[in-house]
C-alpha positions as CSV (number, residue, x, y, z in Angstrom):
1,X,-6.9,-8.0,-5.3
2,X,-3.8,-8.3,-2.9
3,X,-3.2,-11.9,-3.0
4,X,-3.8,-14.9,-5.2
5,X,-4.5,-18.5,-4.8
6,X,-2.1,-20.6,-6.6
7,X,-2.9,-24.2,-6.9
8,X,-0.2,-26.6,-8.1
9,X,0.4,-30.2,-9.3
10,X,3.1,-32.3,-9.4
11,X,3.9,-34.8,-12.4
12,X,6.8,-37.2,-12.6
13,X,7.4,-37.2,-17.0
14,X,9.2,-39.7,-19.1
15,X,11.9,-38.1,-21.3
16,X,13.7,-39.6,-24.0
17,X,16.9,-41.9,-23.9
18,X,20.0,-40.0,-24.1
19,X,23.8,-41.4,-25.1
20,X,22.4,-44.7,-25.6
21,X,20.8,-44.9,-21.2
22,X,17.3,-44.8,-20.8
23,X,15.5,-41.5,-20.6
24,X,15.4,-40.0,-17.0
25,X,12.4,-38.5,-15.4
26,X,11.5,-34.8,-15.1
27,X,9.5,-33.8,-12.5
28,X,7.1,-30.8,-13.1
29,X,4.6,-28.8,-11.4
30,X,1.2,-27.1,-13.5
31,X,0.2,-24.0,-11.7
32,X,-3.3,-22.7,-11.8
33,X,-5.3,-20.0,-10.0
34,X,-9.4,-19.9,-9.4
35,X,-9.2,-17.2,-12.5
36,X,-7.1,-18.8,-14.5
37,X,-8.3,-18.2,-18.4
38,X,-8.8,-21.1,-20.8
39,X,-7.9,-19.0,-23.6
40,X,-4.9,-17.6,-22.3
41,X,-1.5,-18.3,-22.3
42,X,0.8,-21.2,-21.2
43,X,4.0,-20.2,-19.2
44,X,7.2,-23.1,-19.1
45,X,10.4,-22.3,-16.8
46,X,13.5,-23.3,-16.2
47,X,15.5,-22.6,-13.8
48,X,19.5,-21.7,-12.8
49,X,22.2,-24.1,-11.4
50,X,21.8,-24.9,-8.0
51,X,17.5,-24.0,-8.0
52,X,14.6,-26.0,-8.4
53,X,11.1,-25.8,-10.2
54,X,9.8,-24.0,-7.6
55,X,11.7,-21.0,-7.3
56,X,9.2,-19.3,-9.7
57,X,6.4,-19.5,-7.6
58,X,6.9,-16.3,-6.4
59,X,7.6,-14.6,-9.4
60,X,4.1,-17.1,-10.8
61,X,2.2,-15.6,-7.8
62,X,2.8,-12.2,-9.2
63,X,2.3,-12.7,-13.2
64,X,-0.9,-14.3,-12.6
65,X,-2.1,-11.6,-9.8
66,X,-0.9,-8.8,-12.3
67,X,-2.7,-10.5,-15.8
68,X,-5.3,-8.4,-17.9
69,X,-8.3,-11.1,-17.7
70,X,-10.1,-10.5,-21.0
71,X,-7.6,-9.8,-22.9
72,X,-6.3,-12.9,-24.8
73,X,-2.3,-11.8,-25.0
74,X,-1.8,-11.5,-21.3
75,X,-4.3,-13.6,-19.4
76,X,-2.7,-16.9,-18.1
77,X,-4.3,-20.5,-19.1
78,X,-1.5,-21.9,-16.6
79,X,2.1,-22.7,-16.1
80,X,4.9,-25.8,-15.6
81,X,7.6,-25.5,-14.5
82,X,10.3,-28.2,-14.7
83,X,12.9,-29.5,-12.3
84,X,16.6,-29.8,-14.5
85,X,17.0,-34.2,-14.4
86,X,19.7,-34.1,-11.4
87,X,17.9,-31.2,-9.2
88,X,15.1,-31.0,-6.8
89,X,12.6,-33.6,-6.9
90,X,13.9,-35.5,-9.8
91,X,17.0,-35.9,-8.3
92,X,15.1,-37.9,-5.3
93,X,13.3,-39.5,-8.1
94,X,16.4,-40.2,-10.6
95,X,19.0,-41.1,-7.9
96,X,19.5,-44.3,-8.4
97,X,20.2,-43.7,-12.0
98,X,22.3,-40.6,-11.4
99,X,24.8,-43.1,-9.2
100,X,25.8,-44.8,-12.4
101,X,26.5,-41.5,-14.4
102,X,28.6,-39.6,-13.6
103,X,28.7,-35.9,-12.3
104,X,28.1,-33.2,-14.8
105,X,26.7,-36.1,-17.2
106,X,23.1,-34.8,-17.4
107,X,23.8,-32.0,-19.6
108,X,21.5,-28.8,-20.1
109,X,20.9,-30.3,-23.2
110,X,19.9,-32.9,-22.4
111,X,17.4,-31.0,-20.0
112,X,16.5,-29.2,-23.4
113,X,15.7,-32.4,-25.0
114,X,13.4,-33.5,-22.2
115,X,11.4,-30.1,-22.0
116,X,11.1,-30.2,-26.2
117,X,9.2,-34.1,-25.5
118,X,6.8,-32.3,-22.8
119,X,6.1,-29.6,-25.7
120,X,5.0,-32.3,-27.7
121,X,2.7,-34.3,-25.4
122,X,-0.7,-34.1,-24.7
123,X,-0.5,-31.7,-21.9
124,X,0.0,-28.8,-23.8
125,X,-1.2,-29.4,-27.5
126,X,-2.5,-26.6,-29.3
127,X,-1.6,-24.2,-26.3
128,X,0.3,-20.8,-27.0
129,X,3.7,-21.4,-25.4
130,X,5.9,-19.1,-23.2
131,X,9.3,-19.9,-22.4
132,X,10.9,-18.7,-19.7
133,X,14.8,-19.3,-18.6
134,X,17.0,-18.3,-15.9
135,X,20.7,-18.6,-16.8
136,X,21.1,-22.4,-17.5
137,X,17.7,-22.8,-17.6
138,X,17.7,-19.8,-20.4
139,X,20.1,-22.4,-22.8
140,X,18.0,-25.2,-21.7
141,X,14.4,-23.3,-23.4
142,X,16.7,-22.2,-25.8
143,X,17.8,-25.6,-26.8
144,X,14.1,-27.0,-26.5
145,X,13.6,-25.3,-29.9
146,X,15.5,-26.8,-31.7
147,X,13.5,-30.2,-31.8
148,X,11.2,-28.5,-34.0
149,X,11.2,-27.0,-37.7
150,X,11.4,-23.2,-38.1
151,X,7.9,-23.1,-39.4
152,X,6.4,-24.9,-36.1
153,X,8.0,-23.2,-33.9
154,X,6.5,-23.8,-30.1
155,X,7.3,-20.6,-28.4
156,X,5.0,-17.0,-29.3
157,X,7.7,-15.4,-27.1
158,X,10.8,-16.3,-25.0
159,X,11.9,-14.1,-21.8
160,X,15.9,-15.2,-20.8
161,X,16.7,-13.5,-17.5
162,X,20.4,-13.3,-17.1
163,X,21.5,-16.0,-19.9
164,X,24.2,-17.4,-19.6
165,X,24.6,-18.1,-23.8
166,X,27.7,-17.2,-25.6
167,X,29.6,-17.4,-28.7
168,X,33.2,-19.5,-29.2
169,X,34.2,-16.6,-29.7
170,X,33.5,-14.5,-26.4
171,X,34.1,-17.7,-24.6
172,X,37.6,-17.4,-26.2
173,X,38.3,-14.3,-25.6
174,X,37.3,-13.8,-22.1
175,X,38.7,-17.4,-21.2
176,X,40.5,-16.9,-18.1
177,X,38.3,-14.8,-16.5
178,X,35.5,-17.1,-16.9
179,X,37.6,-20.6,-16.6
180,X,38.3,-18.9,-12.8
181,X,34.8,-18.2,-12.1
182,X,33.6,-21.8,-12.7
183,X,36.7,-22.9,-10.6
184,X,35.0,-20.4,-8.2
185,X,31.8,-21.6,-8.1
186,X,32.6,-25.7,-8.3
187,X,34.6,-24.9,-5.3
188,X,31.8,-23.1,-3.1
189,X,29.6,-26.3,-4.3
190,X,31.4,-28.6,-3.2
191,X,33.0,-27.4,0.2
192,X,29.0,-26.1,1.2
193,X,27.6,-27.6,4.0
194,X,24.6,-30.2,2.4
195,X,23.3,-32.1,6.0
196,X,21.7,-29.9,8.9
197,X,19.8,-31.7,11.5
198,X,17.0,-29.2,11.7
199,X,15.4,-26.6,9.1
200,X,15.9,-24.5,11.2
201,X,19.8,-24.9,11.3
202,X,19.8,-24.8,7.9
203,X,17.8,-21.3,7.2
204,X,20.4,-19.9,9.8
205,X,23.2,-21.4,7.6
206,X,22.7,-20.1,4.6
207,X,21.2,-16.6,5.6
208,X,24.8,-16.2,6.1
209,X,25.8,-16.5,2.9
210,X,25.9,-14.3,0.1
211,X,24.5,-16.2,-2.4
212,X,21.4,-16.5,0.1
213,X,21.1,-13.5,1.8
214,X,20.3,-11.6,-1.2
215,X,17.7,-13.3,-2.3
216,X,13.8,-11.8,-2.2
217,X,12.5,-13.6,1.2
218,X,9.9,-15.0,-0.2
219,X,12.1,-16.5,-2.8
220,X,14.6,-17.5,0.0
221,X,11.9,-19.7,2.1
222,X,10.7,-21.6,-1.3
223,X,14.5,-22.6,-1.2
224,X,14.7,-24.0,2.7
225,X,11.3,-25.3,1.6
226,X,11.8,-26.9,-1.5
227,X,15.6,-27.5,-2.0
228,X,15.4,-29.9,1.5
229,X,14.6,-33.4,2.1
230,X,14.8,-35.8,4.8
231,X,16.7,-38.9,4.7
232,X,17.4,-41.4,6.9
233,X,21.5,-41.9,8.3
234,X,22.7,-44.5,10.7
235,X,25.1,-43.6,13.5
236,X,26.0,-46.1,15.0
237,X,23.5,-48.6,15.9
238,X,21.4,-45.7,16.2
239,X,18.9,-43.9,13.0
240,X,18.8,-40.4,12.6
241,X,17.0,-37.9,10.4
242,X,18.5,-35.0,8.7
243,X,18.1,-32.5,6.3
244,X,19.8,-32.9,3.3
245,X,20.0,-30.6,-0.5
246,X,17.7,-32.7,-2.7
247,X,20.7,-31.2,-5.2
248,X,23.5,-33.3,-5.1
249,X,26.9,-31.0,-4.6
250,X,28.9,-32.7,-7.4
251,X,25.9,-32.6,-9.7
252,X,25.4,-29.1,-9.1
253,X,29.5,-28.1,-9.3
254,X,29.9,-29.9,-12.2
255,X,27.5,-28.1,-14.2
256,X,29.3,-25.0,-14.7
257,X,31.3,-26.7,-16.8
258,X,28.7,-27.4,-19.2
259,X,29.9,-24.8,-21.6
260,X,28.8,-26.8,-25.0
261,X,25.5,-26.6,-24.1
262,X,26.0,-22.6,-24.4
263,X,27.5,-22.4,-27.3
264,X,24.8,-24.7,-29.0
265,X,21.8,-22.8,-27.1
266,X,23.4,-19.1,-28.9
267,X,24.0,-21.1,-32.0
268,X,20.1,-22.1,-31.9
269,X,19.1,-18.5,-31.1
270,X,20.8,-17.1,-34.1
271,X,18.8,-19.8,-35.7
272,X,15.5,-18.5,-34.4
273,X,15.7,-14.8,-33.2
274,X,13.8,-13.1,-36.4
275,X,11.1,-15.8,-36.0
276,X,10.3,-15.3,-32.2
277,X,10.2,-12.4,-29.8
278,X,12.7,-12.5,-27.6
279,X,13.2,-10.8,-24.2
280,X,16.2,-10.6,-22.4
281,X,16.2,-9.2,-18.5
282,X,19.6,-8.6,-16.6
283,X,20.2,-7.4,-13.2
284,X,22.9,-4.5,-12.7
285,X,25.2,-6.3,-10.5
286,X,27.6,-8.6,-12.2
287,X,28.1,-10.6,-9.7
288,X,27.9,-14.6,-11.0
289,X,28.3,-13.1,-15.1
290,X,30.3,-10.8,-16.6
291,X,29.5,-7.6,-18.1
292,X,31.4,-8.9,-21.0
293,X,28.3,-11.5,-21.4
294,X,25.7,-8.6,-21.0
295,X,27.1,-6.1,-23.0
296,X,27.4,-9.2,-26.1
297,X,23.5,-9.2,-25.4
298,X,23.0,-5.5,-25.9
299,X,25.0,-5.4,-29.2
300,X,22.5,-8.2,-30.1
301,X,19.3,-6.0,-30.0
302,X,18.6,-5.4,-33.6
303,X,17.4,-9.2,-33.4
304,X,15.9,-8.7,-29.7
305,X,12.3,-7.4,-28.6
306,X,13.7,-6.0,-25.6
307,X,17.0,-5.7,-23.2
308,X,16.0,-5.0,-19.8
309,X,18.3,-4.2,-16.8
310,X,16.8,-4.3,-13.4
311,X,18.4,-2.1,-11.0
312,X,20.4,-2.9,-7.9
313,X,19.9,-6.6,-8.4
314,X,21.9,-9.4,-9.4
């Protein structure tokens, strides 16, 4: 089998009030394949800063094209994976609502809170849960736990690929390094270019960039796919239609200063690492975190499954 058929669905989700607003929605997408097991597992992502829910789908293509069918601890019942509150779709969906908070307001906590109430619906009762993070979207699965009591824990097994977790204590201590790279970043989010008038123009955009042009093609055309929407602007008397990130740039810079929502997502992991297998995957160029934060990892193993580095990636 050289190819898979994935079949997807999207859902718009309720999630609960948070600082005294009313909950915003979290759109989500359940994957499925013609083979998919009704015994198997159940897969939930989250993704990084700047992504969207659909930047697994390559990654999804391959786990469910490379599962043991028969064999109840790697076949795939399905997967979700959600959009964080202020990105992708749900920041189409929520932007009304995100005009009257402010930028960096919708914390990855927050994001936790809202994947810990889809845990708990109907959708996914008495499944066997895996969680699955990328950087922020690591803290945010992370965080998810914490709604429930050791003893009812939702997750068999958690995979973090490059978490972006840390301790007071490393934050401390590596505090100007890291206090310039989210300078760094905010900056480069908020002076990109967000409006193209064709997709084309935009692919060619950021193919030029580094950030981009590193990135596995096929995960690089879900972006221009996904991370785009039209919108209409008036010039003049005249209506035009462009291209615009469904991400919002000051939602996106702002972010990376979300640093208590680290420091409460390795304070929950303590909480829960003897309990759950965890995995933790990073890639070999430090490019976005430093090897201060991956090396803190590996001195965590005694409480870890597995510490994976992947080779000439970032």
């Amino acid at each position: 089998m050289s190819s898979v058929q994935l079949r997807s669905e999207l859902f718009v989700l309720d999630t609960p009030p948070c600082h005294g607003l009313p909950g915003l929605k979290m759109t989500a997408k359940r994957y499925t394949t013609p083979i998919s097991d009704s015994q198997g597992l159940t897969l939930l992502f989250a993704h990084a800063v700047g992504a969207h829910k659909e930047h697994w789908e390559p990654m999804l293509r391959y786990l469910f094209l490379h599962q043991k069918s028969g064999q109840l601890h790697s076949c795939i019942r399905e997967a979700w994976s959600f959009d964080w509150l202020n990105h992708g779709d749900a920041a189409i969906i929520n932007k009304a609502a995100l005009e009257r908070r402010p930028p960096g307001d919708v914390s990855v906590s927050e994001w936790g809170a809202a994947i810990a109430s889809f845990i708990r619906s109907p959708y996914v009762r008495d499944h066997r849960l895996v969680g699955f993070g990328h950087s922020a979207g690591s803290s945010a699965i992370m965080l998810s736990t914490r709604e429930f009591p050791l003893r009812e824990k939702p997750f068999i097994a958690l995979f973090l690929i490059e978490p972006s977790m840390l301790t007071p204590e490393l934050w401390e201590s590596h505090l100007v390094e890291e206090e310039a790279e989210i300078k760094r970043r905010m900056s480069a989010a908020l002076h990109r270019r967000h409006v193209f008038d064709t997709r084309e123009e935009a692919v060619n955009y950021f193919r030029e960039r580094k950030r981009w042009n590193e990135l596995d093609p096929d995960v690089f055309n879900v972006f221009v796919e996904h991370g785009l929407h039209s919108v209409v602007t008036q010039n003049g008397s005249e209506k035009e239609i462009k291209l615009v990130l469904k991400c919002d740039r000051c939602h996106e810079a702002f972010a990376y200063q979300d640093i208590e929502s680290h420091l409460e997502a390795i304070d929950q992991y303590t909480r829960i690492c003897n309990t759950v297998p965890v995995h933790i995957v990073f890639g070999s160029k430090h490019d976005y975190m430093s090897a201060a934060f991956s090396m803190f990892y590996l001195l965590l193993t005694r409480s870890l499954v597995t510490v994976h580095l992947i080779f000439k990636t970032a």
